[in-house]
C-alpha positions as CSV (number, residue, x, y, z in Angstrom):
1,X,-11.4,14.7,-0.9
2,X,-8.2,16.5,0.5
3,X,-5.4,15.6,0.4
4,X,-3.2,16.1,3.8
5,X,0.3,15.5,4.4
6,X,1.0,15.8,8.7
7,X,-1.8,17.3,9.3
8,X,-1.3,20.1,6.8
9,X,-3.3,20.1,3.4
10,X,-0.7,19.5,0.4
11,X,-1.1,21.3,-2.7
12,X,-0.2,18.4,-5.0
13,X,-0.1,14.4,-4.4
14,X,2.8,13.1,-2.6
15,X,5.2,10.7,-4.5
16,X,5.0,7.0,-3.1
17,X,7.8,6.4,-1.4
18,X,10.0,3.2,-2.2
19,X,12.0,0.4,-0.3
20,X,15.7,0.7,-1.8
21,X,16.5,-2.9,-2.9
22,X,17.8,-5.1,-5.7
23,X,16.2,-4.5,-9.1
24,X,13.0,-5.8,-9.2
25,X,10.8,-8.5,-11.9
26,X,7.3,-7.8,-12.4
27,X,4.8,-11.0,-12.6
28,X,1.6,-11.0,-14.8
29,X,-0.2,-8.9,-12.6
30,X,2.3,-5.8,-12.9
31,X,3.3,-6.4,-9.0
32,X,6.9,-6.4,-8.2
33,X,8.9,-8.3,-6.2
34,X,12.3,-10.1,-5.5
35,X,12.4,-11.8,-2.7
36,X,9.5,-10.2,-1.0
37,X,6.8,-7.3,-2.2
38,X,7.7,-3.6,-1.1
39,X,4.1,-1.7,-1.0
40,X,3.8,1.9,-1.2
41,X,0.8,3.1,1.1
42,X,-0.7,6.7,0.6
43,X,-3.0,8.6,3.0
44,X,-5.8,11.0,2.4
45,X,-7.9,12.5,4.5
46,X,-11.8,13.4,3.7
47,X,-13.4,16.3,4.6
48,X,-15.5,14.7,7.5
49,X,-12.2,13.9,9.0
50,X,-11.5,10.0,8.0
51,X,-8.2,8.5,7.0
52,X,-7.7,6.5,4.0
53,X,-5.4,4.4,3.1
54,X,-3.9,2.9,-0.2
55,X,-1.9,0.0,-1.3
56,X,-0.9,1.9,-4.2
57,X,0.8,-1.3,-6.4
58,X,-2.2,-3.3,-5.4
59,X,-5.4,-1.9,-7.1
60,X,-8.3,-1.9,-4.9
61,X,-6.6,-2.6,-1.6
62,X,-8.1,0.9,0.0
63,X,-9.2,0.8,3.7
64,X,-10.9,3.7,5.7
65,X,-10.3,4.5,9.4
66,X,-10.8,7.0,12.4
67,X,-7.3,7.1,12.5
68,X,-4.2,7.6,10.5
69,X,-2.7,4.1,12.2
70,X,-6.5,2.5,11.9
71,X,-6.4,3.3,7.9
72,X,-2.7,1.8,7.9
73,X,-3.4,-1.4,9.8
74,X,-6.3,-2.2,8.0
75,X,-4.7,-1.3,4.7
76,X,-1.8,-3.4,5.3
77,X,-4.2,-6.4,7.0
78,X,-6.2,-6.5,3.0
79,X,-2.7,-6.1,1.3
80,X,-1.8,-9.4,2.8
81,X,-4.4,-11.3,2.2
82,X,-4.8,-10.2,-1.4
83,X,-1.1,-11.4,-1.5
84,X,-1.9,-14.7,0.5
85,X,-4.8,-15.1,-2.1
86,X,-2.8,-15.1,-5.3
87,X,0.5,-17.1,-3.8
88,X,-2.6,-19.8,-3.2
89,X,-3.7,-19.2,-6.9
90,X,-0.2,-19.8,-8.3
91,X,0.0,-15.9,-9.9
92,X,2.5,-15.0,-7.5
93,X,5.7,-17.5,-5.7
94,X,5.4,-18.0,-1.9
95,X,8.6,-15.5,-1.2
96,X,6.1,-12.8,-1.8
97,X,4.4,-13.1,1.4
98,X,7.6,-11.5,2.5
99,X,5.7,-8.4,2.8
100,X,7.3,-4.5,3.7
101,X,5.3,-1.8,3.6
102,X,6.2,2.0,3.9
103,X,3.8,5.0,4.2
104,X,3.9,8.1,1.8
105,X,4.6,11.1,4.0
C-alpha cells in the first residue's frame, strides 16, 4: 500500500492531526473525550487506485472508497455507530456522540 498525501506519494506516514480542546480523560477503552470525541482520520491510497480511510482512535473503523470523500463519509458513518453502540452498552456517556472529526493531510 502507498501512502499519498494530495495526490503526491509521502515518504513517511503523516501525523494525525488533532482538535485543540480542553484536556482530555480516557475511558476503559483508551478513547478520549470531554464533552464530545475528536477522531483523527488517515487516508491511504492502494495501488489499484482506492482510498482508505481510518478512524485512527477507534481500532478497526477502516472503510474503502472510489473516492477520497467516499472513504471519509463511510469512515465517519462506522465511527458513529461504533460510538452509538458503546454509549448504548454503558462503556462510554451519551456526550460522546458529540462527534468531530478531522482528516490527516
Amino acid at each position: 500500500m502507498q501512502r499519498v498525501v494530495d495526490g503526491v506519494p509521502a515518504a513517511r506516514p503523516a501525523a494525525p492531526i488533532r482538535a485543540a480542546s480542553r484536556p482530555q480523560s480516557m475511558n476503559e477503552s483508551g478513547l478520549a473525550y470531554n464533552e464530545g470525541v475528536h477522531l483523527s482520520i488517515e487516508l491511504d491510497r492502494e495501488d489499484d487506485g482506492r482510498w482508505i480511510a481510518e478512524a485512527l482512535e477507534l481500532p478497526g473503523v477502516m472503510t474503502y472508497g472510489e473516492t477520497r470523500e467516499e472513504a471519509i463519509s463511510s469512515t465517519e458513518r462506522l465511527a458513529i455507530e461504533v460510538i452509538a453502540d458503546r454509549i448504548k452498552h454503558d462503556e462510554l456517556p451519551p456526550s460522546a456522540l458529540n462527534v468531530s472529526f478531522m482528516v490527516a493531510v
